[in-house]
C-alpha positions as CSV (number, residue, x, y, z in Angstrom):
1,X,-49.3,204.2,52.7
2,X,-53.0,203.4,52.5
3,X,-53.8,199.8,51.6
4,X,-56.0,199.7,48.3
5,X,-57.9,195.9,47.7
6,X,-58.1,194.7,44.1
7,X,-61.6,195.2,44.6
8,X,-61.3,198.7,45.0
9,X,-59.1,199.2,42.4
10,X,-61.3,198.0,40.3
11,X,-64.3,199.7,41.4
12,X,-62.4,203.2,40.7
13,X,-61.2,202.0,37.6
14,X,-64.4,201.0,36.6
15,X,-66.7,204.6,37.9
16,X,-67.8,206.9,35.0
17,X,-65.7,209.7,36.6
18,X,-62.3,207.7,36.5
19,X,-63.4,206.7,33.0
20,X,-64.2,210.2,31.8
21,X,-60.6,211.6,33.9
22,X,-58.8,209.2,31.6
23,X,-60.0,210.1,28.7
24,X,-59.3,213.7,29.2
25,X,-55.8,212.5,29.9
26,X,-56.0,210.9,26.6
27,X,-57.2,213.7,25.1
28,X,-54.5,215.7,26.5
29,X,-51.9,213.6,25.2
30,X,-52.9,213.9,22.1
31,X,-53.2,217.9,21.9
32,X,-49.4,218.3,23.5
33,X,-48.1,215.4,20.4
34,X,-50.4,218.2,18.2
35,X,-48.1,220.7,19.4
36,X,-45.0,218.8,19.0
37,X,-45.6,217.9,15.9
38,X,-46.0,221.6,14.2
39,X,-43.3,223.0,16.3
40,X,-41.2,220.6,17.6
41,X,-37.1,222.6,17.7
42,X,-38.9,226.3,18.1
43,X,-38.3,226.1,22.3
44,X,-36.2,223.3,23.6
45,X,-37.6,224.1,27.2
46,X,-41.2,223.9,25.6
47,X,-40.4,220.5,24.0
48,X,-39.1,218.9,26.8
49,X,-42.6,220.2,29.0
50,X,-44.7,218.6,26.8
51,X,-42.4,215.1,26.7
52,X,-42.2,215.3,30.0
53,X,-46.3,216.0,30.2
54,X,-46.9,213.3,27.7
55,X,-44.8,210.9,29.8
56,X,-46.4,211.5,32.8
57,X,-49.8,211.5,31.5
58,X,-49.2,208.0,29.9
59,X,-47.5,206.5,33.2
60,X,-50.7,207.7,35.4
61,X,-52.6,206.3,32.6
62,X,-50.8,202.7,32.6
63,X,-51.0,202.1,36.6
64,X,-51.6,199.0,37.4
65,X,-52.4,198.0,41.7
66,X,-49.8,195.9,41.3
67,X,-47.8,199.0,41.1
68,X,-48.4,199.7,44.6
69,X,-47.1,196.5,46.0
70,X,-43.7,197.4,44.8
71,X,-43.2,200.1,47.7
């Protein structure tokens, strides 16, 4: 794997696309809890997508470099 500096990481966490990336994830997470919310026990596989989506979304949203020194 690629070595990525703290530097780095901070300089794409800090550029207006990463920025504006995140916030559609945001976004995103909040439309699928919409979703879940109004119809929630209609489709069990449907409800587990968007938990699952929701889940992902917020992990990719809560990396941290340190993250990658673990591996």
């Amino acid at each position: 794997m690629a070595r990525v500096s703290q530097s780095d990481f901070q300089n794409w966490s800090s550029d207006p696309v990463t920025k504006a990336f995140k916030l559609a994830m945001v976004d995103r997470i909040e439309e699928a809890k919409e979703i879940l919310s109004t119809r929630a026990g209609m489709d069990a596989h449907e409800d587990n997508y968007l938990r699952g989506f929701i889940q992902a979304y917020r992990e990719a949203l809560e990396f941290r470099i340190e993250d990658l020194d673990e591996h």
